[in-house]
VOGU-3710 file (C-alpha; in Angstrom, 3 decimals, decimal comma):
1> xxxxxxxxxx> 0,000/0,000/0,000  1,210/3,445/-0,801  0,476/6,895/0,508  -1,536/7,654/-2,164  -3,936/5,148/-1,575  -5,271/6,419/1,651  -8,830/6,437/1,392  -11,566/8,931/1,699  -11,762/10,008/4,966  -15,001/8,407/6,013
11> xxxxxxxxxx> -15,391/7,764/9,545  -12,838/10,423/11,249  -10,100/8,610/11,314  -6,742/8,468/12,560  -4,058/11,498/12,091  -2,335/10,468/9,110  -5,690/8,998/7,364  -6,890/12,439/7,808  -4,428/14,445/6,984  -2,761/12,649/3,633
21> xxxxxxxxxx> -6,468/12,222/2,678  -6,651/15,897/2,436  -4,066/16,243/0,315  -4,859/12,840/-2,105  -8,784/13,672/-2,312  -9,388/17,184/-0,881  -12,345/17,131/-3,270  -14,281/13,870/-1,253  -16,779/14,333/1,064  -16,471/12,421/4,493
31> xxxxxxxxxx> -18,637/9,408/5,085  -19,710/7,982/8,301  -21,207/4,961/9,129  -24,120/3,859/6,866  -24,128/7,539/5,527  -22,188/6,223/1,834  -22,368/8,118/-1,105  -23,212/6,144/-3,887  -19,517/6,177/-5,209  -18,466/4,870/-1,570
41> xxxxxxxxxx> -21,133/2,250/-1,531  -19,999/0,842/-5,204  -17,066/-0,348/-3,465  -18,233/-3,727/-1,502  -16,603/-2,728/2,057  -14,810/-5,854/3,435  -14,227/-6,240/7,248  -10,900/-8,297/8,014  -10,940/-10,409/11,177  -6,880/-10,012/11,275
51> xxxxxxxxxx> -7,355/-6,024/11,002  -9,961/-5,860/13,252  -8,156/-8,113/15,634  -4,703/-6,162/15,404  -6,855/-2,914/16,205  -8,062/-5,079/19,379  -4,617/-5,817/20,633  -3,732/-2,273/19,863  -6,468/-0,690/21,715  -5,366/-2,996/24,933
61> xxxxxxxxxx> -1,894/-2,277/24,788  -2,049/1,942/24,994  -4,345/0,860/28,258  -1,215/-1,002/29,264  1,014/2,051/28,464  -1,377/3,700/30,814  -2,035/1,156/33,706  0,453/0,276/34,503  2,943/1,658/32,498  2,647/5,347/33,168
71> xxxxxxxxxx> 1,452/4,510/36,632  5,050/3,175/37,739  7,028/5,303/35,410  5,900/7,979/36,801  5,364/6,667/40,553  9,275/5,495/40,599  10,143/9,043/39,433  8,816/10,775/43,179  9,568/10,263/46,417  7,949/7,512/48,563
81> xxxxxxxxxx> 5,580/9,697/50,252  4,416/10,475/47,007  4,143/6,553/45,388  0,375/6,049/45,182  -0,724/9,369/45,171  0,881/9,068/41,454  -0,670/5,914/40,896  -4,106/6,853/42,241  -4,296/9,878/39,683  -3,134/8,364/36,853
91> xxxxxxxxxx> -5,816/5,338/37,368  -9,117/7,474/38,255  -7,890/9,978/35,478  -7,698/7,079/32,970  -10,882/5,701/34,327  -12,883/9,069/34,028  -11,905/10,430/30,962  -12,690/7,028/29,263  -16,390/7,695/30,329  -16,170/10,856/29,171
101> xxxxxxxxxx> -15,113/9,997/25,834  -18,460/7,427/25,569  -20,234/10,233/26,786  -19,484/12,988/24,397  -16,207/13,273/23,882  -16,205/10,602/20,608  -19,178/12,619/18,840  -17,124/16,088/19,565  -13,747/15,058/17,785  -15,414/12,630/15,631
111> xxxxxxxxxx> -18,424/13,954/13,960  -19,517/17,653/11,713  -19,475/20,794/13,074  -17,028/23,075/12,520  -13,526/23,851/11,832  -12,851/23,572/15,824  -15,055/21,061/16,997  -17,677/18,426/16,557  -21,172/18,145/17,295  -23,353/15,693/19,376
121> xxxxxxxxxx> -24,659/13,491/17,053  -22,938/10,313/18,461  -22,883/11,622/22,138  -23,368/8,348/24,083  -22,568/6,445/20,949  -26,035/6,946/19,371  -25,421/5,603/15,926  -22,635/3,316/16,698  -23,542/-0,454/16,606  -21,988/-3,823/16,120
131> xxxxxxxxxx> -22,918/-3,165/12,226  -21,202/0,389/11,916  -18,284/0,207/9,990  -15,007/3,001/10,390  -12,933/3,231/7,095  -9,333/2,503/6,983  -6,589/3,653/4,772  -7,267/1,301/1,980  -10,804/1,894/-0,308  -12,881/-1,013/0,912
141> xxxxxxxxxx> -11,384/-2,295/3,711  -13,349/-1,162/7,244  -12,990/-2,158/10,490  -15,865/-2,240/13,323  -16,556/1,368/14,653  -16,271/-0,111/18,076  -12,761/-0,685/17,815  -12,080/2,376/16,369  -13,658/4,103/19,306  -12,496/1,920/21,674
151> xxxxxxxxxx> -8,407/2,664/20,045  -9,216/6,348/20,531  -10,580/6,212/23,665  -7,101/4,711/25,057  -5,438/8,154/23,919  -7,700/10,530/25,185  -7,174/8,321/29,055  -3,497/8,875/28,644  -2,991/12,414/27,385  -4,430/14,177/30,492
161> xxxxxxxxxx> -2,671/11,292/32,813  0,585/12,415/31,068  0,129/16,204/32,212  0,481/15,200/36,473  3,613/14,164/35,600  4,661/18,163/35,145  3,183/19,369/39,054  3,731/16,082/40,627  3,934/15,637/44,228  1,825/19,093/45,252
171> xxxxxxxxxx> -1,402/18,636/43,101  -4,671/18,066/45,493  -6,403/14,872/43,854  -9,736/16,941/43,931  -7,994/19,446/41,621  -6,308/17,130/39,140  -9,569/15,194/38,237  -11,893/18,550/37,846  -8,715/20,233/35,474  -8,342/16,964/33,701
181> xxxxxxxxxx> -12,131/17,024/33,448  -12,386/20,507/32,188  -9,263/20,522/29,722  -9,769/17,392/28,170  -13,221/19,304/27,005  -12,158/22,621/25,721  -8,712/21,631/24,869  -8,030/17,545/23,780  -11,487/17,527/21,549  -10,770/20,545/19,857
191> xxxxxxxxxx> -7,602/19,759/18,896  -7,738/16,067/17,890  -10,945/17,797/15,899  -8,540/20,390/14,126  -6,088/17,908/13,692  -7,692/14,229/12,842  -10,969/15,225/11,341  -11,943/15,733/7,734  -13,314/18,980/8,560  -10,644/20,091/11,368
201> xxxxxxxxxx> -8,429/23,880/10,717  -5,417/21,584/10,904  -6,319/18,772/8,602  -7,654/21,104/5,669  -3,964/22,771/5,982  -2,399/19,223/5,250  -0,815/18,973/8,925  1,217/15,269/9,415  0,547/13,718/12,470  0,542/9,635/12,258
211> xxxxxxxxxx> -0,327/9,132/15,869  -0,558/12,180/18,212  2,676/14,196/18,032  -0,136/17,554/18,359  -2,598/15,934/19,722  -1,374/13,944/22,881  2,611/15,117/23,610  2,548/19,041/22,586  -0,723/18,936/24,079  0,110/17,378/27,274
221> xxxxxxxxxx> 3,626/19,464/27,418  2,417/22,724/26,921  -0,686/21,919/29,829  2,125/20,756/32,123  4,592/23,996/31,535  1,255/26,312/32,506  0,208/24,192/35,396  3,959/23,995/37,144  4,646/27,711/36,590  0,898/28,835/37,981
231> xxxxxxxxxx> 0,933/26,428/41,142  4,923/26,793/42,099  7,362/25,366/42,975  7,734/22,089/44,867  8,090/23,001/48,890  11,924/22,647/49,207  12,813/22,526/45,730  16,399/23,998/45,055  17,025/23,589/48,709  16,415/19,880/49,122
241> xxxxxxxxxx> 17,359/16,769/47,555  14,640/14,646/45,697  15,631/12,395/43,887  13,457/8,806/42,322  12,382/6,488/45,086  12,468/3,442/42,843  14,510/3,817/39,893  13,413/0,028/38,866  10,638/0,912/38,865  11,014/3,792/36,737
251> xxxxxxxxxx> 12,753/1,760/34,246  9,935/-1,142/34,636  7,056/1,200/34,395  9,187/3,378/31,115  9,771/-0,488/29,032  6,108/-1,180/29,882  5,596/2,575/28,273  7,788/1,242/24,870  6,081/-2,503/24,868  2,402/-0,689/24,714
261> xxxxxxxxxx> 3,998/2,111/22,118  3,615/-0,237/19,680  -0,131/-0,203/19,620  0,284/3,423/19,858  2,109/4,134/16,571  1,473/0,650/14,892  -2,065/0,748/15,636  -2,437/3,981/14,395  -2,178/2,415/10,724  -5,767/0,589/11,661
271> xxxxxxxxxx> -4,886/-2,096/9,243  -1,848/-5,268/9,988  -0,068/-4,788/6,464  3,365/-3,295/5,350  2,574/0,194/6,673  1,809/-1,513/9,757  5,479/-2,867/9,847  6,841/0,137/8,889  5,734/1,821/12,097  6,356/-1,001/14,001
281> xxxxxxxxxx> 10,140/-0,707/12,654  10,268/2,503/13,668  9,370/2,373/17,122  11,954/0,056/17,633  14,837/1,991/15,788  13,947/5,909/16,762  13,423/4,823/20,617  17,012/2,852/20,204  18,523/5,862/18,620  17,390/8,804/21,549
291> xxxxxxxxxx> 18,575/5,952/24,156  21,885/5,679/22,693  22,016/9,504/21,818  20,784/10,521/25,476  23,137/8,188/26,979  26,261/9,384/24,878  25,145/13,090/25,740  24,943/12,535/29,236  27,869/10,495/29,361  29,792/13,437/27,644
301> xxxxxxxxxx> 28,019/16,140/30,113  28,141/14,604/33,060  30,816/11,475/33,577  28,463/9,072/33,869  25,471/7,740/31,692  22,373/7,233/34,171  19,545/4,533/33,885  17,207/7,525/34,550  18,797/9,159/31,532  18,555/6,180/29,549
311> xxxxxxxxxx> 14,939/5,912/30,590  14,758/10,008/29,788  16,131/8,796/26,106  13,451/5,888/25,568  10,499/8,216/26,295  12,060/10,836/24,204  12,538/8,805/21,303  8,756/7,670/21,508  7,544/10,895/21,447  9,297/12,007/19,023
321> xxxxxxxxxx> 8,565/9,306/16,189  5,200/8,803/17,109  3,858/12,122/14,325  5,871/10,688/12,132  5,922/6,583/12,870  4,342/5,598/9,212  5,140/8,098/7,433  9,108/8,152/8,010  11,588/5,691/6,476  14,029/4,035/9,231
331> xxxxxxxxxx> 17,069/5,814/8,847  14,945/8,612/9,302  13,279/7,724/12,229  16,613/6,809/13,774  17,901/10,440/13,396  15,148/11,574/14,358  14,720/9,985/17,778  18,836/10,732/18,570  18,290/14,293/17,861  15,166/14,799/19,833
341> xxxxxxxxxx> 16,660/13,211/22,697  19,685/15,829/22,618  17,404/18,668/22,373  15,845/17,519/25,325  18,812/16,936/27,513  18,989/19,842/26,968  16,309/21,280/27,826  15,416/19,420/31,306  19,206/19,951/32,455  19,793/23,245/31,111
351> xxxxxxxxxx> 17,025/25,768/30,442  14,893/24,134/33,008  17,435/25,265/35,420  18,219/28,140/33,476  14,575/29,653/33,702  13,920/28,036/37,253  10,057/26,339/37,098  9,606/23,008/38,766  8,510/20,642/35,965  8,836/17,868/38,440
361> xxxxxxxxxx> 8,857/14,856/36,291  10,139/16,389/32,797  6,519/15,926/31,230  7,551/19,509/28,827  11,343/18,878/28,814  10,431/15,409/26,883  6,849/14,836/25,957  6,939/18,858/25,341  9,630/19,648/23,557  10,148/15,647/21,946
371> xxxxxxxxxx> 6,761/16,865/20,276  7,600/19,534/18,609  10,744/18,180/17,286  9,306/15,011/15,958  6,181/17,110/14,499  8,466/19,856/12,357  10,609/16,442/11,576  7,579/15,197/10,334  7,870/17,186/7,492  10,956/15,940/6,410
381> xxxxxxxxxx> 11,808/12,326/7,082  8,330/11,771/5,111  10,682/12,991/1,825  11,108/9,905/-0,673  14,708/11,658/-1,084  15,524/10,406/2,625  13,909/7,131/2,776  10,325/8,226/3,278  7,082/6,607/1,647  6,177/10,121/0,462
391> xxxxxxxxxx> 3,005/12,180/0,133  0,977/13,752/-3,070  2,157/16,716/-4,035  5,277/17,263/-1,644  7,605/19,553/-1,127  9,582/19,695/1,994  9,429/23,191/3,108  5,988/23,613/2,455  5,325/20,942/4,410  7,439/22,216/7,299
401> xxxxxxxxxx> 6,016/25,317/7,399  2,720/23,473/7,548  3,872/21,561/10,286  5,151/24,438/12,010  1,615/25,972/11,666  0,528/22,955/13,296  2,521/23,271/16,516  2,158/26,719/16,841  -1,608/26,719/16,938  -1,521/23,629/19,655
411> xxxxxxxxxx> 0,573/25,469/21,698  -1,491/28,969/21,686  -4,717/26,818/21,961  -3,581/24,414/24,643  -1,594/27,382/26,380  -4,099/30,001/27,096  -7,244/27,765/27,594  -5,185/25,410/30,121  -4,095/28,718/31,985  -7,929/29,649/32,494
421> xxxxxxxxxx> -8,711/26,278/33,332  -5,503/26,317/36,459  -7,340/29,973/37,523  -11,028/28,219/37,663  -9,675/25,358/39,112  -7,944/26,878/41,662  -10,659/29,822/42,586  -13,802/26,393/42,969  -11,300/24,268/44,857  -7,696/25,315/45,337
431> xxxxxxxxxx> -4,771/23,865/43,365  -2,283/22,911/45,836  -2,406/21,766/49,869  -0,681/23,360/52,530  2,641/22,747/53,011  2,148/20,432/56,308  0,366/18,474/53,789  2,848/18,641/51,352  5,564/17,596/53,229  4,221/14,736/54,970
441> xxxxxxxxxx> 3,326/13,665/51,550  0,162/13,571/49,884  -0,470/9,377/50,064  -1,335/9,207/54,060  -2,897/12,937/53,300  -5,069/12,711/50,040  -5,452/8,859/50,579  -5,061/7,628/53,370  -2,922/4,994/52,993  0,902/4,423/52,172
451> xxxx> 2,589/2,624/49,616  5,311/0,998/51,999  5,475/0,629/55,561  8,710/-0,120/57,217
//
């Protein structure tokens, strides 16, 4: 299959299924579920049990990025005090937004409106049966809706569990779950709208993004550099060490985080044929390149290479091919993932410091800043010229200046509507506990319970 056979964007569909289809048939109108033009329904729509099933074990393994991958990545990364507080958040956060997404959150990414947003039309999956049929990137070949919905559903759970990462450790539970509430409405929607619907502001410019590189980690960066700046600095930070409680599990939670990546970027080809393997490829060879180019960096820097830096390098090499997973060749990818993870040693051991906000656990040094580089990359690892399958009508700096375009209007939109959200949030129930409460750590004090007793 090559690019150019993407089909009509029927069903929304994923990033790149979007966005190539606006550049191969910008003239098509989108179809969803039974709603076929007559041209559509010429074709005989087949429904492969081996697709459908690879979109299955897709959807479950970005839940097991999520629970429990993110859960002890990110629960290694603070102190003890802090373990299940970190675990607690990302779970209920997962939980609740996967609810919301049944509720209306499917039908207002997924379904006419506007440029911006969607409408309610499939708000608690009205429409959407075991006989409703989402289009894939090849004319004729569908896959159940359910799974479809289901596979998205995993990535709006983890986005907003990603952003905790950034204010870790002084976050009241109460707040995190009414932000993640509120900003996963006025900011995730819109943008996966703009960006992976037929009739999104980002798609009709042609944007790239294979499987989230807007949507989920410049998204989930930008919310996390807002929220650490507005509620402050960590009690003690600068003055105190704290350093990971459980490295291991850091590093076990991280490989968990790389094992589920594959239905991440793999899936997001929702069919199991070449293009499939290409991604697949490149999630092995892009995450292998940032760990080795962290590792060397740090190495260089420092002395020493770290396992938290090599862990730092995996993520960051993730992030960074996942716009660009099918639509980069491997060389390509691999350059890609060893440049973004330089950038962003640099950025969580020098301007971090340099500029002096707490991003506790790095979520806009790598998920941030990995985003952007691997979205502007986007635009040119998909060249033919450097080992790239290639779009219609290419030509490399239009297409970086479209995916600059891109990244600049997730940042302003994400920015200044997750800033508001911080102020509501904190004036209905406060963002941040005393520091008492802080320091004795927020598992015996939002939860009741700790994570190890001695």
């Amino acid at each position: 299959m090559t690019m150019k056979k993407w089909i009509r964007a029927g069903l929304p569909v994923l990033a790149t299924t979007a966005l190539v289809a606006a550049a191969a048939f910008a003239q098509d109108a989108p179809q969803v579920g039974a709603e076929a033009t007559a041209e559509a329904a010429a074709v005989v729509a087949t429904v492969d049990k081996g697709d459908t099933t690879w979109m299955m074990l897709s959807t479950i393994l970005v839940l097991f990025m999520t629970v429990p991958g993110l859960a002890l990545f990110y629960g290694g990364l603070v102190r003890a005090k802090n373990m299940l507080s970190v675990l607690m958040q990302v779970t209920v956060i997962a939980a609740v937004m996967m609810l919301l997404w049944v509720f209306y959150g499917y039908s207002l990414t997924f379904t006419s409106g506007n440029a911006f947003i969607g409408g309610f039309e499939k708000a608690f999956l009205a429409g959407v049966t075991t006989e409703s049929l989402a289009d894939t990137f090849s004319k004729g070949v569908k896959i159940p809706e359910y799974v479809f919905m289901a596979f998205q559903m995993t990535f709006s759970a983890i986005t907003p569990a990603l952003i905790i990462g950034a204010f870790a450790e002084r976050f009241k539970f109460s707040a995190i779950m009414l932000f993640c509430i509120l900003w996963v409405t006025f900011v995730y929607y819109p943008v996966a709208h703009m960006v992976w619907f037929s009739e999104g502001y980002l798609f009709g410019l042609g944007a790239l993004d294979f499987a989230g590189g807007t949507v989920v980690h410049i998204n989930a960066g930008i919310a996390g550099l807002i929220g650490c700046i507005i509620v402050g600095k960590r009690t003690g930070y600068g003055k105190e060490l704290m350093p990971p409680h459980s490295l291991p599990f850091a590093m076990v939670g991280a490989s968990v985080l790389w094992v589920g990546w594959f239905g991440f970027n793999a899936g997001s080809n929702l069919e199991a044929n070449a293009g499939t393997t290409l991604a697949l490829v490149n999630t092995f060879v892009a995450t292998a390149g940032a760990i080795v180019g962290w590792t060397l960096i740090e190495w260089l820097a420092k002395g020493k290479p770290s396992m938290l830096g090599a862990i730092s390098g995996m993520v960051a090499g993730l992030v960074a091919i996942t716009p660009a997973a099918g639509l980069s060749g491997p060389i390509g990818a691999i350059v890609l993932g060893f440049v973004a993870s330089i950038v962003c040693f640099f950025f969580v051991t020098t301007v971090k410091n340099a500029l002096g906000y707490d991003d506790s656990l790095d979520v806009f040094g790598v998920h941030g800043v990995g985003g952007i580089i691997g979205a502007i990359g986007t635009g040119i690892v998909v060249s033919p010229s450097l080992g790239g399958p290639g779009i219609a009508d290419y030509e490399m700096g239009h297409q970086v200046w479209v995916q600059v375009q891109a990244v600049a209007t997730t940042i302003v939109w994400c920015g200044v509507i997750s800033a508001i959200l911080y102020f509501i949030v904190n004036v209905i129930v406060g963002l941040r506990p005393s520091v008492e409460k802080e320091r004795e750590g927020l598992d015996i004090v939002e939860h009741g319970e700790r994570a190890y007793h001695s």
